[in-house]
C-alpha positions in Angstrom: -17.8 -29.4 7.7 -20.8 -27.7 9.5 -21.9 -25.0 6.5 -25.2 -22.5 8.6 -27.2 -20.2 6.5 -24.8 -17.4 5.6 -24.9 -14.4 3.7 -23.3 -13.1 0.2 -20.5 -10.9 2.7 -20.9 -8.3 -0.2 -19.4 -4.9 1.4 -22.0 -2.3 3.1 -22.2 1.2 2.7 -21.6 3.5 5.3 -23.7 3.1 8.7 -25.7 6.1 8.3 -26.6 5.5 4.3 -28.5 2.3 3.2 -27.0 -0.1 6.1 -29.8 -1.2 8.8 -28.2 -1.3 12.0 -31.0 -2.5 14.1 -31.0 -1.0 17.8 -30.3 -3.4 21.2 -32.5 -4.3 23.4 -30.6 -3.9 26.9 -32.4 -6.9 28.2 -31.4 -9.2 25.6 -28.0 -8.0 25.2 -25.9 -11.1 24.7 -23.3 -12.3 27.4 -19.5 -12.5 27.5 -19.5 -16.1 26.8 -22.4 -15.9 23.5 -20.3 -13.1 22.2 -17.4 -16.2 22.0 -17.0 -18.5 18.8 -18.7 -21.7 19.6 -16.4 -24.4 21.0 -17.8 -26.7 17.9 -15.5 -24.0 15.8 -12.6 -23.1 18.3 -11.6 -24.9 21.8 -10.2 -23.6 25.0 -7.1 -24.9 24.1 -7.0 -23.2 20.5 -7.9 -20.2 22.2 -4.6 -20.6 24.5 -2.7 -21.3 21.5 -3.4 -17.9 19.8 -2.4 -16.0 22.7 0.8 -18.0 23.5 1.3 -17.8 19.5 0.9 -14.3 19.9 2.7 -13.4 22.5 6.0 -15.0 21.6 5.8 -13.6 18.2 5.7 -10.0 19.7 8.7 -11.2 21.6 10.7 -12.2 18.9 13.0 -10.2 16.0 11.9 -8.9 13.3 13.0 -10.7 10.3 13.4 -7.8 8.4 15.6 -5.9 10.8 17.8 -8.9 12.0 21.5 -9.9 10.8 21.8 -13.1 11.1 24.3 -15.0 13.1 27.3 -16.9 11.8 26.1 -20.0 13.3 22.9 -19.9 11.1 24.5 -18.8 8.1 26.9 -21.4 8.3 23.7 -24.2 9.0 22.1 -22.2 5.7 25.3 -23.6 3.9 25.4 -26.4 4.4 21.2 -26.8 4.3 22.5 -26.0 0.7 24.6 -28.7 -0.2 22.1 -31.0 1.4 19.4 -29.7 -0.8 21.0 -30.8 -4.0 22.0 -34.1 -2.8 18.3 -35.0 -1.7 16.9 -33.7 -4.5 19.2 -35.7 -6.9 17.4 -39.0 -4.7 13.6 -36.9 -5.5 14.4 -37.1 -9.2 14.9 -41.1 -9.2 11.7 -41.1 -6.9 9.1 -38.5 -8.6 8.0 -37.9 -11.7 6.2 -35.2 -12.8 5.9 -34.6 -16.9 5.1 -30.7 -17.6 1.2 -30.3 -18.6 0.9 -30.4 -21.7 -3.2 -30.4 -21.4 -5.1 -28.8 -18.9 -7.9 -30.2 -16.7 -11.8 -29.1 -17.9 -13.2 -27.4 -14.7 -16.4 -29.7 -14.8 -14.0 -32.9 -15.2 -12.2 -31.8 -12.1 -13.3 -34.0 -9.3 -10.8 -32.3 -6.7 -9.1 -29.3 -6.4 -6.4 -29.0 -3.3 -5.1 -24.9 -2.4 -2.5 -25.1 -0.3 -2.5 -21.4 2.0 0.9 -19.7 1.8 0.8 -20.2 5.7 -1.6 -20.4 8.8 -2.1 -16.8 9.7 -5.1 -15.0 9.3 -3.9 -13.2 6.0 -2.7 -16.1 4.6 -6.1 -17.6 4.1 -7.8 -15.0 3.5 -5.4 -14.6 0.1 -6.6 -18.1 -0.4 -10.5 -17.1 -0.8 -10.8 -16.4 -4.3 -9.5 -19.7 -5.8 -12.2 -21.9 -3.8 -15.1 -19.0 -5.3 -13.5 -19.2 -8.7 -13.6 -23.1 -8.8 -17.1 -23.4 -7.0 -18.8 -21.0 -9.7 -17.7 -23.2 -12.6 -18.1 -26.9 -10.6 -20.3 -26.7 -7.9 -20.1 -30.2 -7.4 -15.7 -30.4 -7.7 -14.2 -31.2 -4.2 -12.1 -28.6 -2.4 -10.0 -29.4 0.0 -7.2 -27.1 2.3 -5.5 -26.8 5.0 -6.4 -24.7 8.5 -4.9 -24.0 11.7 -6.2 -22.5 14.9 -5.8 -18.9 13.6 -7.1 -19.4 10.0 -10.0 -21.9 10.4 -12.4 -19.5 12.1 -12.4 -17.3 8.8 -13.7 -20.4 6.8 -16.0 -22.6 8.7 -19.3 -21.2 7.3 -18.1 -21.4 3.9 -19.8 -23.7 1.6 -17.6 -23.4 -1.3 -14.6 -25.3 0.6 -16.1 -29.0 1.4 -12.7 -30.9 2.9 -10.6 -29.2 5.5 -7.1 -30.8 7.5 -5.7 -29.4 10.3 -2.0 -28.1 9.8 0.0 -26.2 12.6 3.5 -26.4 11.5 5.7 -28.9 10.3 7.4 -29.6 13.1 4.1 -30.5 15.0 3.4 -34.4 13.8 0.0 -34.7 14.5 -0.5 -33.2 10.8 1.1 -36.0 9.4 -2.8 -38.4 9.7 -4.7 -35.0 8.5 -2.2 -35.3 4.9 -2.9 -39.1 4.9 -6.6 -38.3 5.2 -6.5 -35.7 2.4 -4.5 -38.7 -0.1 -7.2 -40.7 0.6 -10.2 -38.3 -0.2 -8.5 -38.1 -3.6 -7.5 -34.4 -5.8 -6.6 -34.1 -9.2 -5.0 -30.9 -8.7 -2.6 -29.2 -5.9 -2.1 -25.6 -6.0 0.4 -24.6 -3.4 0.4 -20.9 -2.3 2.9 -21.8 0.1 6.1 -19.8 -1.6 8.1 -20.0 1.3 8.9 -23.4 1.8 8.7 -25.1 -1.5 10.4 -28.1 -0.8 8.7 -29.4 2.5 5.0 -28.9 0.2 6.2 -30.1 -2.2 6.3 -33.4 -1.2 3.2 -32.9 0.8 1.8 -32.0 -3.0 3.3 -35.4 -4.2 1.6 -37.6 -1.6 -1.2 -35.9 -1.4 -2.0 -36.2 -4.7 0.9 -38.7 -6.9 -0.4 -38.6 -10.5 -1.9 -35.4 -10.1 -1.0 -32.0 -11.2 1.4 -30.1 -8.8 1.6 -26.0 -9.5 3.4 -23.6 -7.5 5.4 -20.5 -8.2 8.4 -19.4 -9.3 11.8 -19.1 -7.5 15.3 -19.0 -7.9 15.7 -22.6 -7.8 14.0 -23.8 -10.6 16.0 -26.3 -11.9 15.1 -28.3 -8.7 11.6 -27.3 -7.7 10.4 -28.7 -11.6 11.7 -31.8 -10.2 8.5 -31.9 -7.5 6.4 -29.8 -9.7 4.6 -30.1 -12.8 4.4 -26.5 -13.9 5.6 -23.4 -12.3 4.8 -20.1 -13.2 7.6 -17.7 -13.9 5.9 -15.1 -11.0 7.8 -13.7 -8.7 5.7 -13.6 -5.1 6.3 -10.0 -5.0 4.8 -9.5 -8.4 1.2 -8.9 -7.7 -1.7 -9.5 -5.3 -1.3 -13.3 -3.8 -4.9 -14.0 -4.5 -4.3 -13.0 -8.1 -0.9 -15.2 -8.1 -3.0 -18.2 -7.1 -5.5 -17.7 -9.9 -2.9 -17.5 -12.3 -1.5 -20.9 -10.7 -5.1 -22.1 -10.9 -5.2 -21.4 -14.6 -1.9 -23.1 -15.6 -3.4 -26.6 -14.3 -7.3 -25.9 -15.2 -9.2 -25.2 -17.8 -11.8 -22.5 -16.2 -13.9 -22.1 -19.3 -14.6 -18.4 -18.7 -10.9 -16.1 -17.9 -10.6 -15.9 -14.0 -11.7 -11.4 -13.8 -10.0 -9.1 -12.3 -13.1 -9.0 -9.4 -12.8 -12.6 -9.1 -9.2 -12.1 -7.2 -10.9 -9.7 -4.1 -12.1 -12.0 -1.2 -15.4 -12.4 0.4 -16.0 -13.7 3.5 -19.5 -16.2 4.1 -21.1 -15.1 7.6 -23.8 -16.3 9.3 -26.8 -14.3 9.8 -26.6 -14.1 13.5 -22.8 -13.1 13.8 -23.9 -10.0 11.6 -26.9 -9.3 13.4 -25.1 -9.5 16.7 -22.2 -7.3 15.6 -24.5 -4.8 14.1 -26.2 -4.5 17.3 -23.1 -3.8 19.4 -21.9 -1.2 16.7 -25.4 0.1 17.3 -25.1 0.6 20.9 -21.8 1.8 20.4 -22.2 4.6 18.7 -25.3 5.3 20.5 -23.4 5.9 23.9 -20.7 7.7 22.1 -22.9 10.2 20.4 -21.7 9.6 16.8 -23.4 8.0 13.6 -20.4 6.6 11.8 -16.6 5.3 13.1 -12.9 4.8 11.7 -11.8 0.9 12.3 -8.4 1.7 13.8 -5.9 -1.1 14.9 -2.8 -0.6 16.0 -1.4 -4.1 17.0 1.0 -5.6 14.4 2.7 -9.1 13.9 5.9 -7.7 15.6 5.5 -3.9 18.4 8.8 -3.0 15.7 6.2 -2.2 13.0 3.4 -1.0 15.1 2.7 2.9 14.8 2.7 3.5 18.7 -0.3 4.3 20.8 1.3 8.2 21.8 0.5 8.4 17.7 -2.3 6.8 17.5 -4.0 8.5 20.1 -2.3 12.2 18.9 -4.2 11.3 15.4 -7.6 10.5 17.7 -7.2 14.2 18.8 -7.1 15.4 15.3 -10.0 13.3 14.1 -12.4 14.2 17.3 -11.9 17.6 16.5 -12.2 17.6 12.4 -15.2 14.7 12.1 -18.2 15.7 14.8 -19.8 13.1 14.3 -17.1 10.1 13.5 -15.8 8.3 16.4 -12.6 5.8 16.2 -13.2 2.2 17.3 -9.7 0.4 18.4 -9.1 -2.9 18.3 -6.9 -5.7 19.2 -5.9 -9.3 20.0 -7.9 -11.2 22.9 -4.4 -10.8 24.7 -3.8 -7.2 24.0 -7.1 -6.1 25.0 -6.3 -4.7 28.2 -3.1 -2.5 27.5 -4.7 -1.0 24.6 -8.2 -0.4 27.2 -6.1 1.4 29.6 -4.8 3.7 27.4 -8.4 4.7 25.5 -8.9 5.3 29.6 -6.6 7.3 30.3 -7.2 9.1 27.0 -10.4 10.6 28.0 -11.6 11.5 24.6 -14.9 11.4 23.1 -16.0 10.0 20.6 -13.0 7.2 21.2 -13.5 3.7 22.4 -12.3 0.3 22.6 -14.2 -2.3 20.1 -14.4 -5.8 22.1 -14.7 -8.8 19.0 -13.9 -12.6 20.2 -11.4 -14.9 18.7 -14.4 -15.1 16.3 -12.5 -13.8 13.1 -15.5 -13.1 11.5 -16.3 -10.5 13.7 -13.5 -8.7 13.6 -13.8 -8.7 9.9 -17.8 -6.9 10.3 -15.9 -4.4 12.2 -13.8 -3.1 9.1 -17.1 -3.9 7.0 -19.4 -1.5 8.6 -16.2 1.1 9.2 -15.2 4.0 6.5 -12.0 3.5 7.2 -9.0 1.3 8.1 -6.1 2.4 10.1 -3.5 -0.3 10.5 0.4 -1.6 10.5 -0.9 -5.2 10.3 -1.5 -7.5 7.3 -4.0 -9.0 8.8 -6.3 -5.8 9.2 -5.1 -4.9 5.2 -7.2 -7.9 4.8 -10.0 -7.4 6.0 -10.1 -4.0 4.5 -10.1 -5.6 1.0 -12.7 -8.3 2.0 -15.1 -5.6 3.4 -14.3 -3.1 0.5 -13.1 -0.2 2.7 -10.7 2.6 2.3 -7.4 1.0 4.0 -4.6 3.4 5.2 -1.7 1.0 5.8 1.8 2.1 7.8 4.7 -0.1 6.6 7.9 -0.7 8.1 10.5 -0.3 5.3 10.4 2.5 2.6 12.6 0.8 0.2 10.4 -2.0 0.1 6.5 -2.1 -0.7 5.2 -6.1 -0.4 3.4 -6.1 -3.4 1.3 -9.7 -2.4 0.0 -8.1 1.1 -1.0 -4.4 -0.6 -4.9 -3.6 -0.3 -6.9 -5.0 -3.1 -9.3 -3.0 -5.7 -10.0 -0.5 -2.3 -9.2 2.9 -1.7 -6.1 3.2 -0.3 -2.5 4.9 0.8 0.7 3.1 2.1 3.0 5.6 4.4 6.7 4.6 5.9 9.5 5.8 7.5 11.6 8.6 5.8 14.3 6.2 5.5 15.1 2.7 6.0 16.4 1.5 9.3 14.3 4.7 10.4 11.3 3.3 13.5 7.6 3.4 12.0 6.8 6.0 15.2 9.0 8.5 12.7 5.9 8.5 10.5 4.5 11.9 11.2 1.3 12.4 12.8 0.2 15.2 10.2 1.2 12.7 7.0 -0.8 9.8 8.6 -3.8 12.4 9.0 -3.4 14.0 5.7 -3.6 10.6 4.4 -7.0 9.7 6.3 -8.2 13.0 5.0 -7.9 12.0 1.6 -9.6 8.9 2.3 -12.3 9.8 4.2 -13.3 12.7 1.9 -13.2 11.0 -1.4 -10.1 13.0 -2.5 -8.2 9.8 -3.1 -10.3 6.8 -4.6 -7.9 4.1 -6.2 -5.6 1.3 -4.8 -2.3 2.7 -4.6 0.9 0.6 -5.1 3.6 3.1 -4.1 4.4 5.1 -1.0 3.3 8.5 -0.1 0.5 11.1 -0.8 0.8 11.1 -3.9 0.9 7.4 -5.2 0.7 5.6 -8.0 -1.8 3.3 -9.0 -0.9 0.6 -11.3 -4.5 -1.3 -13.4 -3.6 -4.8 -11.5 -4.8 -3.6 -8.5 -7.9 -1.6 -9.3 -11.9 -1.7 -9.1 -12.2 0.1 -12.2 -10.8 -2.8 -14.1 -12.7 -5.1 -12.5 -14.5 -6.6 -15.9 -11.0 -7.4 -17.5 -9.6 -10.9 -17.2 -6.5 -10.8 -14.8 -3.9 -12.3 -17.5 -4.4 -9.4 -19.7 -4.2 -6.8 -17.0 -1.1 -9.0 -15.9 0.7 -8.6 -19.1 0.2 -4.8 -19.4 1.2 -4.2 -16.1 4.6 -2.8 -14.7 4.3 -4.7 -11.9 5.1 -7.8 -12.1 8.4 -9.6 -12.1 9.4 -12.9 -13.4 12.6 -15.6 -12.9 15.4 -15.2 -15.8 16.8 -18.8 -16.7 19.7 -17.7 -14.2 17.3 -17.2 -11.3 17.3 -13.2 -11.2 14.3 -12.0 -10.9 13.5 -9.0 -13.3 10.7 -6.5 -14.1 8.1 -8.6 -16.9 7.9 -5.0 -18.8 12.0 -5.2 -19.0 11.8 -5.5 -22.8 15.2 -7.3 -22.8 14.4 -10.0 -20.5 10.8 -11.0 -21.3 10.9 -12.4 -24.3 13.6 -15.5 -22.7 11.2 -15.9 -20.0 8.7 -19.0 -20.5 5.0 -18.4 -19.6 
């Protein structure tokens, strides 16, 4: 892999403070097509991917608000029964011992992170385990896997040396890229990839046969040991992902030094000249807009069921024009997007208010929230990027009963709103809570990560900057966060002082 010059990807200050935003000169203004991600990184035909990908995902149902059918319940059965019968044949077929010894770091010639998926996010949570390994073994292989929507985040970083192309697993042209990875040789797969267990699992096995295979709990223990040497007794909605691969890390290799609580916030590498590039359009930006600082504000999510609304979005615009003279809001959105999010900023009319053009260039969209003082979004994604760039995030979730503990911001400032009550649209999210919150974000009135809803949150020490020097097992332990597997497969609160002392760490 192609690794240019790039920089640390530490977070800025604020654009008007210590950050040098060097000014455009209109002649040298770079084009439509230099403003793209070089083909070397993504293709035409990626590019067509993503928006196809994306445009049938905002057409589908939201898995959270669906009831499923009796025709895929029924298949769900009996996917079942057929689980136990081929993993009866796995157990005559595999076999991997429970370590009982840990790999040394600087022994470890390869180290394999399996991403909990292909999205954006989902590599992103992935970050801190190749840092964490490269620190202690600069020299230790590390291999992964990327997809047209995740490998634009990672192609300028040096840390991760081997990378194979997975789309899906019903797309067989990944089947030469695992083959490839078995014969580049790991000692050690860590799959992040919670939500099918099975299918990696036996990637994890002939990827790497005699090596050492960790994943995460689930409810189906008593068959997932069977492809697995160890398992951690974690719940995925226990705490931060990147922190729940760490720990996974840990159970197979000996880090020498605790992994810390800042070693579970990602950094991005960038190249020099994607920075510069974007700093200069933010320059100009802000120039013809009359302001000295902006809000990063996007209001696309996974599935339009979760998004905000642009009515809302643009009724808080009004609010923030008129409270913050010299702020201005810069939207964003998906190449595909673009223009129904543009024509509404038009027929807006306010100042101070534009539309933020990045590429398919990941990267860039990521300087955006870096060089912003504050995230707006109902998307994951843009949670992410808040946490790499060290921004106050103000996320708006879907589902008030339920807070996804893995996707929450990350040792940032920062408030999660929902409905009043499930089923309820996220439009019902009043305009004055979502501005009350910005308030308190933007003014320093509210500085930790919070990990409930509402304006008044809580904010549990797993999650915060302040407890950045403490290694991320003890700030596990004492947290009421997490929740672990019982030997029946229910998963409980770790603090439950009934239950934890059955469960096995």
């Amino acid at each position: 892999m192609s690794n240019p010059r790039v920089s640390s990807g530490q977070p800025s200050t604020p654009l008007e403070a210590s950050v040098e935003i060097k000014p455009v000169d209109q002649e040298a203004e770079p084009n439509a097509s230099e403003m793209e991600i070089g083909p070397r990184i993504l293709t035409e035909r990626d590019r067509r991917y993503i928006d196809r990908y994306t445009v049938r995902t905002r057409r589908g149902v939201d898995k959270h608000t669906e009831n499923l059918p009796l025709n895929v319940r029924i298949r769900r059965g009996i996917e079942s029964v057929n689980r136990r019968l081929v993993y009866k044949i796995l157990e005559r077929t595999f076999h991997n011992p429970p370590i009982t010894k840990r790999i040394p770091i600087e022994k470890a010639r390869g180290i394999f992170i399996v991403p909990i998926g292909p999205a954006i996010g989902d590599m992103v949570v992935a970050l801190p385990l190749f840092h964490a390994i490269r620190r202690r073994n600069p020299s230790c292989r590390i291999g992964t896997l990327i997809s047209e929507r995740s490998k634009g985040l990672v192609y300028s970083d040096p840390a991760i040396t081997h990378t194979y192309h997975f789309r899906n697993k019903d797309d067989v042209r990944h089947y030469p890229e695992i083959a490839r990875a078995r014969h580049d040789g790991f000692d050690v797969v860590i799959n992040m990839n919670l939500n099918r267990m099975s299918e990696f699992g036996l990637i994890s096995n002939f990827i790497s046969p005699k090596g050492f295979k960790v994943a995460s709990s689930h409810a189906r223990n008593d068959l997932y040991r069977i492809i697995y040497n160890h398992l951690l007794p974690y719940d995925r909605n226990s705490m931060h992902l990147s922190q729940l691969g760490l720990e996974m890390l840990g159970a197979a290799v000996e880090l020498g030094t605790p992994a810390k609580q800042w070693e579970s916030a990602p950094r991005l590498a960038i190249p020099e000249h994607i920075r510069g590039r974007i700093q200069g359009a933010i320059s100009k930006e802000l120039s013809q807009l009359d302001a000295d600082w902006y809000i990063h504000f996007n209001p696309q999510a996974r599935n339009p069921s979760r998004e905000w609304g642009l009515d809302n979005a643009f009724e808080f615009a009004r609010k923030f024009s008129e409270r913050y003279e010299r702020g201005a809001i810069f939207f964003t959105a998906s190449p595909v997007q673009r223009p129904a999010v543009e024509e509404h900023i038009r027929r807006l009319g306010l100042s101070r208010v534009c539309f933020f053009p990045t590429s398919y260039d990941l990267l860039e969209l990521s300087l955006v929230s870096e060089y912003s003082r504050l995230i707006v979004t109902p998307d994951t994604s843009a949670i992410h990027f808040g946490t790499l760039s060290g921004k106050p995030t103000l996320v708006l979730w879907s589902d008030p009963e339920f807070l996804p503990m893995e996707w929450l911001p990350l040792q940032v400032p920062s408030i999660n709103l929902a409905p009043e009550r499930r089923g309820m649209p996220v439009p019902t999210i009043p305009v004055e809570t979502v501005w009350q919150a910005a308030q308190k974000l933007l003014d320093g009135a509210w500085t930790q990560t919070a990990t409930t809803y509402g304006l008044e949150p809580e904010a549990d020490p797993l999650y915060q900057a302040s407890t950045g020097s403490e290694s991320l097992s003890s700030l596990i332990a004492r947290s009421a966060v997490p929740r672990v597997f019982t030997k029946d497969g229910i998963s409980v609160p770790l603090s439950s002082p009934t239950i934890a002392p059955h469960v096995i760490l």
